[in-house]
N, C-alpha and C positions, 0 to 999 in steps of 0.2 A: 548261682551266686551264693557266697557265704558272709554272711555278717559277725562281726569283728564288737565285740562289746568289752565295757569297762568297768565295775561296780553296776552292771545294770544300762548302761548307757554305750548309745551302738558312736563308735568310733569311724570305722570304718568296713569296707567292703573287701574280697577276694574273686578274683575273675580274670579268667582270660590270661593267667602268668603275672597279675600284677595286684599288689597293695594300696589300693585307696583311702585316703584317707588325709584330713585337715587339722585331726589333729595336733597338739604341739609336739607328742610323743613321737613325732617318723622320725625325727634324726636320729634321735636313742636308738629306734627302733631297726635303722636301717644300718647303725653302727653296729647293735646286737648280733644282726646276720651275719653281716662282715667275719663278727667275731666266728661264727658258729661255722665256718666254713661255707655259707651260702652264695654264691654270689648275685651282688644286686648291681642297679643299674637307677639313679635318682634324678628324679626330675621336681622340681614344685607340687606337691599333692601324693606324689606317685612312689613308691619303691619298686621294681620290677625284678622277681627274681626268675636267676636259670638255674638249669640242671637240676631242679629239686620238684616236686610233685605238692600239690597244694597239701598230701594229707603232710607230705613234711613240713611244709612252713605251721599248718593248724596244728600238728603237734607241739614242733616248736611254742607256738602262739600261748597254747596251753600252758606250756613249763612255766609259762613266764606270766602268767593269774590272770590271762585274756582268755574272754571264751567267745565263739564260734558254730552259729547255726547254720542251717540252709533256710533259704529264702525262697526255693522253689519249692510246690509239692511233691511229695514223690508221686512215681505212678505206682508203685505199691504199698503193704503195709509198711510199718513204723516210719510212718509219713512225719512223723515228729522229732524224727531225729536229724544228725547233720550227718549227711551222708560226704565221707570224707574222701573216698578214693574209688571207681570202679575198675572191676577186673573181670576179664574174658578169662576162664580156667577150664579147660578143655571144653569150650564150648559150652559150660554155665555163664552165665552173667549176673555177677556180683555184687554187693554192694557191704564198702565196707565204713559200717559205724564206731571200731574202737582200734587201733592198730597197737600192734606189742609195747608196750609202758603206758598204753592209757589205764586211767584209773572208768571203768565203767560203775556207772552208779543206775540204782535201783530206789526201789521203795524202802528197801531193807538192807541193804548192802553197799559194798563199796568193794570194787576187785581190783587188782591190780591185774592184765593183762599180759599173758605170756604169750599169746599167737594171736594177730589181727582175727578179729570177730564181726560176724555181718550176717547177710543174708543174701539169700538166691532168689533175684526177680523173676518176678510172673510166676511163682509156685504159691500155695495155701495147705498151711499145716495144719493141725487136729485144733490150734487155737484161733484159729481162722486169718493168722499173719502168715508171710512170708516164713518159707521154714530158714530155721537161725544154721549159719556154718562157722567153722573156723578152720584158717587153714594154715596146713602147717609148711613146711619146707621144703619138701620132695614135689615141685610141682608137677613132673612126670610121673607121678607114681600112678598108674590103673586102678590101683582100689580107693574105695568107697565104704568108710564106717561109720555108720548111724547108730548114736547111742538112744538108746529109748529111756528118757530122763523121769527121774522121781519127783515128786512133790513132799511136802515134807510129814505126810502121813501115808509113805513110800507106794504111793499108788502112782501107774502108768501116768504121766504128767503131756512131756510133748519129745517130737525126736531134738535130737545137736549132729547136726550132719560133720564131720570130719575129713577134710580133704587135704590132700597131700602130706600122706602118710605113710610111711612103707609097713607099719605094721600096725596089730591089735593093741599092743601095749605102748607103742607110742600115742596111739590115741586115748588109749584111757589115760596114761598121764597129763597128757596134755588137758583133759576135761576135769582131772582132778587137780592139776594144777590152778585152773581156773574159778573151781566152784571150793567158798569153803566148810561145805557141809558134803562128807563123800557120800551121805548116804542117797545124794542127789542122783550117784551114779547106778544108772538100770542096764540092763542087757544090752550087747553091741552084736551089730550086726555086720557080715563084711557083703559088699557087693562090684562087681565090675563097674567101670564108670555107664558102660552101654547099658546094664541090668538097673543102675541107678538111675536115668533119664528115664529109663521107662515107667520106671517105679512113678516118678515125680507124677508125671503125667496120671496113671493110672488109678494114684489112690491119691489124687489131691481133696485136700482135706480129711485125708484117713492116716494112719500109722504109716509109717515107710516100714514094711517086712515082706520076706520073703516067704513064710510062712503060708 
């Protein structure tokens, strides 16, 4: 379930294809979709939208200065986040915390998002989270590029796994699209999707290399 807040103050709920909520704000609200090409379906309390995926309507939600947690735990790290969309991608299982125009925010930063960004359940990276992905648009594509990320006193930091990318310089753009310090950016490594499952497995909580 995702909760729906306002200035601080939870509004309402997201579950199951539908918008809950008593506040005054659902007619605006449900006229907003309308507008936005969503379509809905309104009852008393209720907006119900189709053909749109909840991380659309929470993006949406977002544009519009609502914000949007999860209410479950995860089962794995960044249990703290609102996990907006999952994805099956050749057989990893995903989870996606920021989709292309969120603005991801940090302790120190604020990015704006060129490729949804998440993470791959049931793995454990060098920081002892879930190792972080981002994936790009070739969802057929077999290769597998793990950048090995800097900290900002350019020491080995943690990997940024890369998927669905047809090559090495699409993914380093894409990582340097994202981050805006390039010297964040460390060695890439490329791997078959098969050579990359094993890896996860084999050096969890170690470096992903082939080395």
């Amino acid at each position: 379930m995702i909760f729906i807040s306002e200035d601080g103050k939870e509004i309402g709920t997201i579950e199951s294809g539908e918008i809950v909520t008593e506040d005054v704000q659902l007619d605006s609200l449900f006229y907003q979709l309308m507008d936005e090409g969503i379509p809905t379906q309104k009852r008393p309390g209720v907006v119900s939208y189709q053909d749109a995926t909840p991380a659309r309507i929470i993006s949406y939600l977002r544009t519009q200065g609502y914000e949007a947690r999860s209410g479950e735990k995860a089962e794995d790290a960044h249990e703290d986040e609102a996990v907006l969309e999952n994805i099956n991608f050749q057989g990893l299982k995903i989870n996606i915390e920021n989709l292309r125009g969120d603005v991801r925010h940090g302790k120190t930063f604020h990015q704006k998002m060129t490729a949804p960004y998440g993470y791959i359940r049931r793995t454990e990276g060098v920081d002892g989270d879930a190792v972080d992905c981002f994936l790009g648009p070739v969802l057929e594509s077999p290769k597998v590029f793990v950048i090995h990320a800097r900290n900002k006193w350019g020491e080995y930091d943690e990997d940024k796994v890369m998927l669905g990318f047809e090559s090495e310089e699409d993914a380093r753009q894409c990582f340097l699209d994202n981050y805006d310090q390039p010297e964040f950016l460390g060695g890439i490594e490329e791997f078959t999707m098969t050579d990359f499952k094993y890896k996860l497995k084999a050096l969890k909580g170690k470096k992903i290399t082939g080395a």
